[in-house]
C-alpha positions as a Markdown table, in Angstrom:
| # | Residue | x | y | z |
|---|---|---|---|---|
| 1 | Unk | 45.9 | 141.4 | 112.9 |
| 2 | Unk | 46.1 | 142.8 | 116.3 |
| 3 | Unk | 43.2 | 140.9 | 118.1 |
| 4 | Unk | 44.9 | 137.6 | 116.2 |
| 5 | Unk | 48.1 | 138.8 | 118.1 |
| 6 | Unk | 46.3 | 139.3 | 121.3 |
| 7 | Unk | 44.3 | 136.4 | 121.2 |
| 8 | Unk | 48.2 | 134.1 | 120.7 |
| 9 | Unk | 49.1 | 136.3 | 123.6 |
| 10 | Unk | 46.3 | 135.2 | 125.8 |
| 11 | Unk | 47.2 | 131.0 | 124.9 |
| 12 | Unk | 51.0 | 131.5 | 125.5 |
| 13 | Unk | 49.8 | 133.3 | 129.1 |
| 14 | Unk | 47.2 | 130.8 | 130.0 |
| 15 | Unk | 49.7 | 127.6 | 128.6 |
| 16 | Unk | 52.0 | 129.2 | 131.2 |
| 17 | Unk | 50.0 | 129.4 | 133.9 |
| 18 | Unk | 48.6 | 125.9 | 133.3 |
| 19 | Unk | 52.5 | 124.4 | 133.5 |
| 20 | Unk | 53.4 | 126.5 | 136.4 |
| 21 | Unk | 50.0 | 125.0 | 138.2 |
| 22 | Unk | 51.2 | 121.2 | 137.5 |
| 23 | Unk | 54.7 | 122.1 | 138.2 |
| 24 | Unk | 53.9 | 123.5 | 142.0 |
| 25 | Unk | 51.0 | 120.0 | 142.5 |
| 26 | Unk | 53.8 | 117.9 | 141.3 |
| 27 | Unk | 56.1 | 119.3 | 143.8 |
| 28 | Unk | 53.0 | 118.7 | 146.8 |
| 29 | Unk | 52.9 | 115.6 | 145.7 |
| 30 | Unk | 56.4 | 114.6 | 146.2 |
| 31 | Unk | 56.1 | 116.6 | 149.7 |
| 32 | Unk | 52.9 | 114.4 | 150.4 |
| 33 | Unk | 55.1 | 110.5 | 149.7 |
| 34 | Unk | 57.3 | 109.5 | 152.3 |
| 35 | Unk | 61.2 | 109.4 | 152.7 |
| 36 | Unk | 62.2 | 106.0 | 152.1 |
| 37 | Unk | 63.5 | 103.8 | 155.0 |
| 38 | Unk | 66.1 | 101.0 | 154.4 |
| 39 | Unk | 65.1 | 98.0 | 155.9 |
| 40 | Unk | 66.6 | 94.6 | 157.7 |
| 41 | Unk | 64.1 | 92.2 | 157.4 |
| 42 | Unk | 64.0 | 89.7 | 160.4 |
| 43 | Unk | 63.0 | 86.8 | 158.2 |
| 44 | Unk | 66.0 | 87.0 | 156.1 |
| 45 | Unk | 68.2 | 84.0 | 156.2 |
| 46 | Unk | 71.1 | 80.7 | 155.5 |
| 47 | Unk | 69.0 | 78.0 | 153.7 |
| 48 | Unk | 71.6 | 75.7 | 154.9 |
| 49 | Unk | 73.6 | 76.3 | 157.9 |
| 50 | Unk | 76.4 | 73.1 | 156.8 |
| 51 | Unk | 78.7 | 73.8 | 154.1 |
| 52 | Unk | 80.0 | 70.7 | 152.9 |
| 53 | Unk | 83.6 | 71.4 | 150.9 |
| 54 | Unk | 86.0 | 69.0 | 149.5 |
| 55 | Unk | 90.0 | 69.6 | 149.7 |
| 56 | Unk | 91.9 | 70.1 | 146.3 |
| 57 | Unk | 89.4 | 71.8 | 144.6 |
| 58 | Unk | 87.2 | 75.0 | 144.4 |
| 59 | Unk | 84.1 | 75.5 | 146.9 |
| 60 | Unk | 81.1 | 77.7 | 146.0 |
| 61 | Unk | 78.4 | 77.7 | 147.7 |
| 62 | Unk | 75.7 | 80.1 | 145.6 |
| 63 | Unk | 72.1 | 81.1 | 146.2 |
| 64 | Unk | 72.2 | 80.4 | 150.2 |
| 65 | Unk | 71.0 | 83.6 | 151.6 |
| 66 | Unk | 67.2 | 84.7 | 151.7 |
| 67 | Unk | 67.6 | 88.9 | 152.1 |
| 68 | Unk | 63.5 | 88.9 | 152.1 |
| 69 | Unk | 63.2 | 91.9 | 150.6 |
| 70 | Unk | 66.1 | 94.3 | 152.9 |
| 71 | Unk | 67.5 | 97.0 | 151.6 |
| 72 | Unk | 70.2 | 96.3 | 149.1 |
| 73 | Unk | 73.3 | 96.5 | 149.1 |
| 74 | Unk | 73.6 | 94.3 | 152.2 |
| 75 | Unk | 77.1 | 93.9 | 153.6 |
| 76 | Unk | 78.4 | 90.6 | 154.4 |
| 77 | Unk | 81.6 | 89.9 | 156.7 |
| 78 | Unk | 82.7 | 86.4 | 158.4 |
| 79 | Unk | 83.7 | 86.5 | 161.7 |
| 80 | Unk | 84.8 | 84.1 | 165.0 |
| 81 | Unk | 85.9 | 81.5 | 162.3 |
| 82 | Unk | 86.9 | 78.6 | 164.7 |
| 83 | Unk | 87.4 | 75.0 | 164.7 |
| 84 | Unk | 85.3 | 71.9 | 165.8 |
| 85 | Unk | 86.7 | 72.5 | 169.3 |
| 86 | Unk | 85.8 | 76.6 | 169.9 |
| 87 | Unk | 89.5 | 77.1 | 169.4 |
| 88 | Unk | 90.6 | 80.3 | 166.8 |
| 89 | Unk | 91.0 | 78.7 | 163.2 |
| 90 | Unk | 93.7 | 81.6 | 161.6 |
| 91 | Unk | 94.6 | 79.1 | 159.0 |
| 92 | Unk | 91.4 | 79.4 | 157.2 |
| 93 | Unk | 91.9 | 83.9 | 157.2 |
| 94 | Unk | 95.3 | 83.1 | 155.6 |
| 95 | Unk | 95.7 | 84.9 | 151.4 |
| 96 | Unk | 96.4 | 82.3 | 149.3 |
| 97 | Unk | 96.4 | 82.2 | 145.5 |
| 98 | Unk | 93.5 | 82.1 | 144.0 |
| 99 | Unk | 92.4 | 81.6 | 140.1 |
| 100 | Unk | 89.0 | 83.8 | 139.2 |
| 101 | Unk | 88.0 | 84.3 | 136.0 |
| 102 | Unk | 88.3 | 88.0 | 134.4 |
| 103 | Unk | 86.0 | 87.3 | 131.1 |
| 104 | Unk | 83.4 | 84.0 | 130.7 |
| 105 | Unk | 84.7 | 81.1 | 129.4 |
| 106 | Unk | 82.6 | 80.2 | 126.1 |
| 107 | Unk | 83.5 | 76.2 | 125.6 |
| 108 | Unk | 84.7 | 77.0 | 122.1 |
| 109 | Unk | 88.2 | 77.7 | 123.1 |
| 110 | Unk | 90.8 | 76.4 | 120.9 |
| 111 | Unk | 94.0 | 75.8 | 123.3 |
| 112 | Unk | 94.2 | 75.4 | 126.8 |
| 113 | Unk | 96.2 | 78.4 | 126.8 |
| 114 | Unk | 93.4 | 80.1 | 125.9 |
| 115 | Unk | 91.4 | 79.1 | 128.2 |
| 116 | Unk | 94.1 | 80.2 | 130.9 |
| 117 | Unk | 94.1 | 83.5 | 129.4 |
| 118 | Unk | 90.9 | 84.1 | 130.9 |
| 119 | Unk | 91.7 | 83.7 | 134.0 |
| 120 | Unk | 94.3 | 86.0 | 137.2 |
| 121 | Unk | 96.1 | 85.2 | 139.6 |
| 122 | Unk | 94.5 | 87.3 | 143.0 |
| 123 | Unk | 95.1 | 86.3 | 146.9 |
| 124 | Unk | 91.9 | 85.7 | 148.6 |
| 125 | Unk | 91.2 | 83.8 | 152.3 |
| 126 | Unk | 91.0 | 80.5 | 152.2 |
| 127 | Unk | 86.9 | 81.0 | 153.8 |
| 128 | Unk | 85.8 | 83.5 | 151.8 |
| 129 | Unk | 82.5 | 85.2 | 151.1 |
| 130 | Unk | 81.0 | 87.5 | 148.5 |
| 131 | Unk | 80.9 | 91.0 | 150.3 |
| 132 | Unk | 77.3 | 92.2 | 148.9 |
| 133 | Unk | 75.9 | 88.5 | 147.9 |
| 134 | Unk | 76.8 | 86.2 | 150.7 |
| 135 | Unk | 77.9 | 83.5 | 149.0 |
| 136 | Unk | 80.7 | 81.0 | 150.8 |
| 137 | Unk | 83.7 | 80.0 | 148.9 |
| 138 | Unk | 86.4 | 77.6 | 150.3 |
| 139 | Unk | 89.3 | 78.0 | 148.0 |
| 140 | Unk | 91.2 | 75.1 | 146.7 |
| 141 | Unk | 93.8 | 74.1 | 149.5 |
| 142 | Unk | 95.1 | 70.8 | 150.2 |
| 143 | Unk | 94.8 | 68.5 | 153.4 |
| 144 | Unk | 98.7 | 70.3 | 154.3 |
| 145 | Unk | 97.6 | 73.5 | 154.6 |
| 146 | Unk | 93.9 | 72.9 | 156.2 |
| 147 | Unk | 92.9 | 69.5 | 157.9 |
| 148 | Unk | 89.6 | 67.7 | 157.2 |
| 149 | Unk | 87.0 | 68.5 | 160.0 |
| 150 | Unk | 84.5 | 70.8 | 161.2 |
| 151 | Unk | 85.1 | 74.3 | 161.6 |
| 152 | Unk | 82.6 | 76.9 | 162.7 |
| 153 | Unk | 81.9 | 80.9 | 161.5 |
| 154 | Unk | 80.0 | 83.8 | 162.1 |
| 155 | Unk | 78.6 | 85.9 | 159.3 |
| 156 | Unk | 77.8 | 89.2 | 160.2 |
| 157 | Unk | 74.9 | 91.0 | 157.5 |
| 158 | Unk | 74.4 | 94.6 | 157.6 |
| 159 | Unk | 72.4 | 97.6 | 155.5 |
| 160 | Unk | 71.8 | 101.4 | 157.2 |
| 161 | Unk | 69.0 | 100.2 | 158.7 |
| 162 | Unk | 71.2 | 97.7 | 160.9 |
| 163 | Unk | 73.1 | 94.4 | 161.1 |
| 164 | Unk | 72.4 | 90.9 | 162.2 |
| 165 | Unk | 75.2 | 88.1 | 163.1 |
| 166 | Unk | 74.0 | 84.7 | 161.9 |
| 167 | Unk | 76.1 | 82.3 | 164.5 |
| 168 | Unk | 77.5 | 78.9 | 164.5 |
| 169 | Unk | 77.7 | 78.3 | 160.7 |
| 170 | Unk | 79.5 | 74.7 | 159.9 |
| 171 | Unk | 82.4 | 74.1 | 157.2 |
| 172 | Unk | 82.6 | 70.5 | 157.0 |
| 173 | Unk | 86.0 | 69.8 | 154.9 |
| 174 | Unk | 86.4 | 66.3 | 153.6 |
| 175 | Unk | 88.7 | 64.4 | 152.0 |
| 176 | Unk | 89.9 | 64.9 | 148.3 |
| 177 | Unk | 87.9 | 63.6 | 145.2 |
| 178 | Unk | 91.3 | 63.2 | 142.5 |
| 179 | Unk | 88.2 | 62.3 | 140.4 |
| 180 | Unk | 84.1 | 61.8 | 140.0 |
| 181 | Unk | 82.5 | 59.9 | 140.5 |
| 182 | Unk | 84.8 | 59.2 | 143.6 |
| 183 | Unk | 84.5 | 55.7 | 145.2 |
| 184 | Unk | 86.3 | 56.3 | 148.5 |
| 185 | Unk | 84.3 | 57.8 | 151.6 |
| 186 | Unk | 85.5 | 61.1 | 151.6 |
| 187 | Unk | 84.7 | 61.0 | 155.8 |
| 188 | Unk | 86.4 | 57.7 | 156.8 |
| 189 | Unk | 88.6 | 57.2 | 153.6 |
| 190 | Unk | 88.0 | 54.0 | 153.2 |
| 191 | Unk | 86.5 | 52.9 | 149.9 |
| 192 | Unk | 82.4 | 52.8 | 149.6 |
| 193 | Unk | 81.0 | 49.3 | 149.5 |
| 194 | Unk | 80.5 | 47.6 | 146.0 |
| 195 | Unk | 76.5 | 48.5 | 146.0 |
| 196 | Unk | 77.1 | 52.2 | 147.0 |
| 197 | Unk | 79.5 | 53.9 | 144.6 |
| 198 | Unk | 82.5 | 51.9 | 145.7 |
| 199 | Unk | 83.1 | 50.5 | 142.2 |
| 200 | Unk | 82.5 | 53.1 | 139.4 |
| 201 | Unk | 80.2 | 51.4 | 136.1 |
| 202 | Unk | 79.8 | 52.9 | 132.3 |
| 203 | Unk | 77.2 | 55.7 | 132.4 |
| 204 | Unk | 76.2 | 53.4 | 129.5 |
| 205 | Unk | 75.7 | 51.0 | 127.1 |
| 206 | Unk | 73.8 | 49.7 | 123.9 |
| 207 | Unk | 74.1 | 46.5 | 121.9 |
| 208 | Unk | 77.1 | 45.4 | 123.4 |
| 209 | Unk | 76.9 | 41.2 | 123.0 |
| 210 | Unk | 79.5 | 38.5 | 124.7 |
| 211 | Unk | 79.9 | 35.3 | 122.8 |
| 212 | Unk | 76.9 | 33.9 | 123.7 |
| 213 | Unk | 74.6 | 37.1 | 122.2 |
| 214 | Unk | 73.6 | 37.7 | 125.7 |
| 215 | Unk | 73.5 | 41.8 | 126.4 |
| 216 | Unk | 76.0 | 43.6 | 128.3 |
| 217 | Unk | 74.1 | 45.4 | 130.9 |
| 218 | Unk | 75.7 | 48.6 | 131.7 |
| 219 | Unk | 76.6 | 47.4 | 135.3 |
| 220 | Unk | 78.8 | 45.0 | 133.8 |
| 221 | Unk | 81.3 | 47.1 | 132.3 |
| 222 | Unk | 83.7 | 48.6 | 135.3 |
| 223 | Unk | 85.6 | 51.8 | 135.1 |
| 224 | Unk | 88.7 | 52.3 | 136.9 |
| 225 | Unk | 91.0 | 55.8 | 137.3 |
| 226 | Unk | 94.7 | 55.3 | 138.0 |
| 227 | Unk | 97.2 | 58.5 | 138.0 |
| 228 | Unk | 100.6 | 57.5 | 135.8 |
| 229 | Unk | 102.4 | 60.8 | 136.5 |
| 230 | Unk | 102.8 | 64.2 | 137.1 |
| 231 | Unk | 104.5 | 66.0 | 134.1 |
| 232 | Unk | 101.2 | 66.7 | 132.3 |
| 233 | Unk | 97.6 | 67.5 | 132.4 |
| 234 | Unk | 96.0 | 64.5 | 130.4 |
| 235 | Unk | 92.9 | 61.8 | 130.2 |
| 236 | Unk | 94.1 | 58.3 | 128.6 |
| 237 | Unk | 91.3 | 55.7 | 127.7 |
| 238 | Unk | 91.6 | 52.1 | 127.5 |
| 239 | Unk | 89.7 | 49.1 | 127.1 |
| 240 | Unk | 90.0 | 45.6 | 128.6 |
| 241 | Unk | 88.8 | 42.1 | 128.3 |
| 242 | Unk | 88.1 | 40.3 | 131.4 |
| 243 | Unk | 91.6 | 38.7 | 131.8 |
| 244 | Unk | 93.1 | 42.1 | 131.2 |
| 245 | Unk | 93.9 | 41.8 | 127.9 |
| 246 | Unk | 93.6 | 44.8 | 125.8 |
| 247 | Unk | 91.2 | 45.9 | 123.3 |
| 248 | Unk | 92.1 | 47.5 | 120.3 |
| 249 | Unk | 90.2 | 51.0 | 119.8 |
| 250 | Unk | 90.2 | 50.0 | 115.8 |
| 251 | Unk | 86.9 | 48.2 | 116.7 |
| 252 | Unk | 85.4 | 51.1 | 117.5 |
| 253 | Unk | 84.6 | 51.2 | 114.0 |
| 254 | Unk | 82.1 | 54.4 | 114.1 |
| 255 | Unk | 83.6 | 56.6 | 116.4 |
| 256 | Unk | 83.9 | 60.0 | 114.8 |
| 257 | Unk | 87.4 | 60.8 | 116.4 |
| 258 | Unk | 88.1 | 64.3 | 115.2 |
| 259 | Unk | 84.4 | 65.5 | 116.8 |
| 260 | Unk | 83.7 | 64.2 | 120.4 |
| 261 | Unk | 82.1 | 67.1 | 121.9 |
| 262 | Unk | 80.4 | 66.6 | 125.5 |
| 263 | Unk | 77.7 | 69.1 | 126.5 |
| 264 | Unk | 78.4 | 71.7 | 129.7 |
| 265 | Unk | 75.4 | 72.6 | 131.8 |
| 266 | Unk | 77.1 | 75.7 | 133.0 |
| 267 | Unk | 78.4 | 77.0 | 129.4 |
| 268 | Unk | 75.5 | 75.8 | 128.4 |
| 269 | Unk | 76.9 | 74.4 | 124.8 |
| 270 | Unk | 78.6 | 71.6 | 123.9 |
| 271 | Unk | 82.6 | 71.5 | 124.1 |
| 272 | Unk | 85.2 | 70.2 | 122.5 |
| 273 | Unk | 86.7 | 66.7 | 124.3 |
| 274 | Unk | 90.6 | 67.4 | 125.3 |
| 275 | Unk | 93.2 | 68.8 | 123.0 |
| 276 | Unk | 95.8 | 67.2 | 120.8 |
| 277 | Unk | 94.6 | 64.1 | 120.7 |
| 278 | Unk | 97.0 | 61.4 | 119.9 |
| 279 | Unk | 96.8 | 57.4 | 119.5 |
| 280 | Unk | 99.6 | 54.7 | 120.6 |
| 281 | Unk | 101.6 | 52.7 | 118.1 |
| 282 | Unk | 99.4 | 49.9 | 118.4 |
| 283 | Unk | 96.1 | 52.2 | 118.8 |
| 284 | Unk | 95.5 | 50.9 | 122.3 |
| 285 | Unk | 95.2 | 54.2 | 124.5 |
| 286 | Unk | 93.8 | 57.4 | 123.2 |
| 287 | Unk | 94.9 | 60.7 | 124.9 |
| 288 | Unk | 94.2 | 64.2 | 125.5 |
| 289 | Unk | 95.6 | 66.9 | 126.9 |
| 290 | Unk | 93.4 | 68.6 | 129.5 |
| 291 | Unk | 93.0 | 71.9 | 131.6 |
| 292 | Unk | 92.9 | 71.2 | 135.1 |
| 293 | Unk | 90.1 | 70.9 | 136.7 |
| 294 | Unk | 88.3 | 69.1 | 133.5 |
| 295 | Unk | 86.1 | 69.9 | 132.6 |
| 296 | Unk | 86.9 | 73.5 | 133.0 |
| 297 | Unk | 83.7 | 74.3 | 135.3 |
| 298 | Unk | 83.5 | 70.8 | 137.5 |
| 299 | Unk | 84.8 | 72.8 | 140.6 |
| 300 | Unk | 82.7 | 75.4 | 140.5 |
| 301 | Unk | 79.3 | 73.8 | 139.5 |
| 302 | Unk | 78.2 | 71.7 | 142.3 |
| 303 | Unk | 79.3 | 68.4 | 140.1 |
| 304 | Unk | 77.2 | 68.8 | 137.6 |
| 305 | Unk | 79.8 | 70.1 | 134.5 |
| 306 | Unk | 81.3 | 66.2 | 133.9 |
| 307 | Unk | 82.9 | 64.8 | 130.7 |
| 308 | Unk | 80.5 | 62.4 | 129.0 |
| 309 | Unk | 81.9 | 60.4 | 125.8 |
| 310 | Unk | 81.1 | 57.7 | 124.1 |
| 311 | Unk | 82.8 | 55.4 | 121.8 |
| 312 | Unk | 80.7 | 53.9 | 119.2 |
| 313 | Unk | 81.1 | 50.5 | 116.9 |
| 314 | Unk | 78.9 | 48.3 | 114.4 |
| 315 | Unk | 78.6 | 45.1 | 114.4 |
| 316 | Unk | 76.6 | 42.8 | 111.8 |
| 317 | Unk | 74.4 | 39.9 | 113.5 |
| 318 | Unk | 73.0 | 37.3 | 111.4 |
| 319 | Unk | 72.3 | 39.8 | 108.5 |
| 320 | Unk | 70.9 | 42.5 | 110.5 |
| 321 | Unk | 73.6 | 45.7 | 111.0 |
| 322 | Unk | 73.6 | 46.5 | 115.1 |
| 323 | Unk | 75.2 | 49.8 | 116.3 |
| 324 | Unk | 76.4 | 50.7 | 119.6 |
| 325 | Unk | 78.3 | 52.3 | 122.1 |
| 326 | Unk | 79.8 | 52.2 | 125.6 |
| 327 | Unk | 79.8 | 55.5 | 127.3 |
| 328 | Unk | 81.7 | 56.8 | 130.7 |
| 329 | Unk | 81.4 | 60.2 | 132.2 |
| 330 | Unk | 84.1 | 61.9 | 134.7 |
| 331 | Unk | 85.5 | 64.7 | 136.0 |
| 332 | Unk | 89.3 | 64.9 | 136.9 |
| 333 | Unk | 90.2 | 66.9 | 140.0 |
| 334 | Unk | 93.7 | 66.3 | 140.7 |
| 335 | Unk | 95.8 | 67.8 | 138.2 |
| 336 | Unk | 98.2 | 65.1 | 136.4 |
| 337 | Unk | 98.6 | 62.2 | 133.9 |
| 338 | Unk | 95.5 | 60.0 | 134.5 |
| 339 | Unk | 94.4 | 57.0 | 132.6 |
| 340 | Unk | 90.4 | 55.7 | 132.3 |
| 341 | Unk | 90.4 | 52.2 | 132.3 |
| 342 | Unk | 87.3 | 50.6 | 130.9 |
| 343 | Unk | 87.0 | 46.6 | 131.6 |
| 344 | Unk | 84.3 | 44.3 | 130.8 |
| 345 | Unk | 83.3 | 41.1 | 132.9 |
| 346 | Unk | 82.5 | 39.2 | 130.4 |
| 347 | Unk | 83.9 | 38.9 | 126.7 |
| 348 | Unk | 82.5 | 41.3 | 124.6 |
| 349 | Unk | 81.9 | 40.4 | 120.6 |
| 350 | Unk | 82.7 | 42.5 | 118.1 |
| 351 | Unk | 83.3 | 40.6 | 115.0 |
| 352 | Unk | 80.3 | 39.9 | 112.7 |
| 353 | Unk | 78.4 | 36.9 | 113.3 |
């Protein structure tokens, strides 16, 4: 019993001896790696040095700085903010109001309310920037508090191991786009010609006949926007004949009215069209109410959140049962009472033949 003892003794003395061995090399080897040094790496960079922002809605310019592998957190501060002349630009460091979002907005919210509830009030500059990111935001500010032009700004970038100023950065603010797609020049302001965006067409169309069973080509179905007021946020949708007489929505036979959904890129699902959607006495327009911007994330994604709907019909030609649709897509900038008016060229058919 007492060489068993002994023998436990010796393991426990040498198990000891062993730990205190690893515990003193792996305290070398921490003595042997060196202190780590923050670094500024001189390749870091703007991949665009023009910022290109619109009046009357929200700017934000993401994923524009290289770091190259510096030291994070980097600090980023604008500075010299001036306009196209070298003069001081104050009005761009002025707080205004600003609505950010304090939890993510999902797409399946059931009021616009909602929606709102997501979102604070906080003052920010007009030019901003994300302190650790470097990310530009120009605020949403109309052409009476900041004119359309050039401005120019400094960004300053700094970690412990040192700074760098990035010079002669260019805000280039142009005119308001109420809506998308926009068919004025937001430079000049005078509208774009006919072949280059200066008349808006359906995003598109299928089986849609005249009189004479030719197809409707997609380019031959205009879409006009035209603000009716201020009281509300809504979208209105009519349809026209090509002597402006109006179509009745009833021939939209298939449309599924209760379930127009459009899909957003940036919530990545598909989201509800409008609320409290409502018909006319003689079923000509069709209305929604609408948050403002709509969609919700238009502002903030770089033009690619927009509305897409389509309004569907049937039609039976010589026996054979054709479906098929004309579709718009839009954004709506300018808060207000806006109607989307849809006008063929020629005739279109939808009886049964």
């Amino acid at each position: 019993m007492q060489k068993k003892n002994s023998w436990d003794l010796g393991r426990l003395y040498a198990a000891a001896a062993l730990f205190a061995t690893l515990l003193g090399a792996t305290g070398c080897y921490k003595d042997l790696l060196p202190d780590e040094q923050d670094h500024l790496s001189n390749n870091m960079n703007y991949t665009t040095e023009n910022f290109v922002a619109v009046l009357g809605k929200t700017n934000v310019f993401i994923n524009v700085f290289n770091a190259d592998y510096s030291t994070q957190p980097l600090t980023f501060t604008l500075e010299n903010i001036r306009t196209g002349d070298k003069q001081p630009a104050p009005i761009l460091r002025q707080q205004i109001d600003t609505r950010q979002w304090k939890t993510w907005y999902s797409g399946f919210e059931k009021t616009i309310d909602e929606i709102m509830s997501k979102t604070f009030v906080t003052k920010r500059p007009i030019l901003d920037i994300r302190e650790n990111s470097g990310e530009i935001i120009f605020w949403n500010v109309d052409s009476n508090t900041v004119a359309y032009g050039k401005y120019f700004f400094d960004v300053r970038v700094k970690n412990k191991a040192g700074e760098r100023v990035f010079t002669n950065l260019t805000l280039d603010v142009r005119r308001p786009h109420p809506y998308e797609p926009y068919t004025i020049d937001d430079i000049t302001g005078i509208q774009k010609p006919l072949a280059s965006g200066g008349l808006v067409k359906a995003h598109d169309a299928r089986n849609v006949r005249d009189y004479m069973q030719r197809l409707l080509p997609k380019d031959s179905i205009d879409v006009f926007f035209v603000k009716t007021g201020t009281a509300k946020n809504t979208v209105s949708v009519r349809f026209f004949n090509p002597d402006s007489t109006v179509i009745p929505l009833t021939v939209f036979d298939m449309q599924r009215w209760d379930s127009l959904y459009y899909y957003s890129p940036q919530a990545a699902t598909r989201v509800k069209f409008g609320f409290n959607q409502r018909f006319d006495a003689d079923s000509t327009i069709v209305t929604w109410d609408i948050p403002s911007p709509f969609p919700v994330l238009t502002d903030v994604s770089g033009g690619l959140d927009m509305a897409q709907i389509g309004f569907d019909f049937k039609r039976v030609n010589f026996g054979r049962q054709e479906a098929g649709y004309v579709m718009v897509r839009f954004a709506i900038q300018e808060p207000g009472e806006w109607t989307v008016a849809v006008k063929f060229r020629q005739k279109p058919k939808f009886e049964d033949d």
